[in-house]
N, C-alpha and C positions, 0 to 999 in steps of 0.2 A: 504494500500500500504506500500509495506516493503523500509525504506532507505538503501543506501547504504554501512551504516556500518553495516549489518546483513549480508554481502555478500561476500562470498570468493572467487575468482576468481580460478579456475583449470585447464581451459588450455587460450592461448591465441595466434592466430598469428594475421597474417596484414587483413584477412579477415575474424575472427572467433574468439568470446570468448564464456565460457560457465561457468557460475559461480553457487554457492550453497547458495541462502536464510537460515540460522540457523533458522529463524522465523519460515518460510511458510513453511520450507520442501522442496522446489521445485529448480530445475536446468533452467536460463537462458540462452538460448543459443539467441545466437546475429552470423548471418551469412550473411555477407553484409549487404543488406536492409533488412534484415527479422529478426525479431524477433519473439521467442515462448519460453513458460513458459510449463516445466515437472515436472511430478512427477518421481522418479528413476526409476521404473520399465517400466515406459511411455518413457523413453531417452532410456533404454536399448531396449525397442521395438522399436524407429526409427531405432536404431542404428541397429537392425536386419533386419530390410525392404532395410534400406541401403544397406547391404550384401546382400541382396536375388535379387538387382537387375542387368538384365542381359544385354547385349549388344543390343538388340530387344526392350528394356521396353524406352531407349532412340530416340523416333519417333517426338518429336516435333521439328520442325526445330525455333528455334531463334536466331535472329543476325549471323546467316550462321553456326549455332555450334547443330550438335542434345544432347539435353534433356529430361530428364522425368521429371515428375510433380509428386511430393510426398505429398499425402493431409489426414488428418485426414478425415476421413467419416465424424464425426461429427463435422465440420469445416468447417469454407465459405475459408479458405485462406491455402497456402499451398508453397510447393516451388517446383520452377523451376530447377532442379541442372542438371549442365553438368557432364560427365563422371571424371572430374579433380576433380569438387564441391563434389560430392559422396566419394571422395578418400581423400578429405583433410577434410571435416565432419566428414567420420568415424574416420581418426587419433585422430581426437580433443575429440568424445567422447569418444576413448578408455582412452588417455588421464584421459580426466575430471573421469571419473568411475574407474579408479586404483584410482588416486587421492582423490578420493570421500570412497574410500575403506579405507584409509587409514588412513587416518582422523577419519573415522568414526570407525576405528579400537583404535587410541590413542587417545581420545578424548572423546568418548562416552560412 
């Protein structure tokens, strides 16, 4: 397990951070209650599923708000995100992935 001085933080609001392990390689992304660990090319894939979804793929009714459910296939857990959550996810890992570019442009 990596501490938290290995970790850069790249984007951050009041419901969403997503930070970069030096260690592990990997992107934390922390969204509400959920947390999930990426590899870069694994972030850039949510972050395209995100984009691919439509107005129809949001059919679960929770707390009176429709939702989709975003799950790794190879995954017991996954997220529930409303139409708002989709839209401030994606900003955060476009965010985090320029950031992430950049860095890894002056730096590495």
């Amino acid at each position: 397990m990596c501490t938290t001085a290995g970790y850069i933080t790249l984007s951050q609001t009041q419901d969403c951070q997503i930070s970069y392990c030096k260690r592990c390689k990997t992107f934390s992304l922390t969204y509400k209650c959920c947390c999930a660990s990426f590899t870069a090319p694994a972030l850039d894939h949510f972050r395209q599923i995100l984009g691919y979804l439509k107005e129809g793929d949001f059919h679960y009714d929770l707390m009176g708000e429709p939702r989709a459910i975003v799950k790794n296939p190879n995954a017991n857990i996954g997220f529930c995100l409303s139409i708002e959550d989709v839209t401030s996810l994606t900003l955060s890992i476009n965010e985090a992935l320029t950031l992430f570019e950049a860095f890894h442009i002056l730096y590495e």
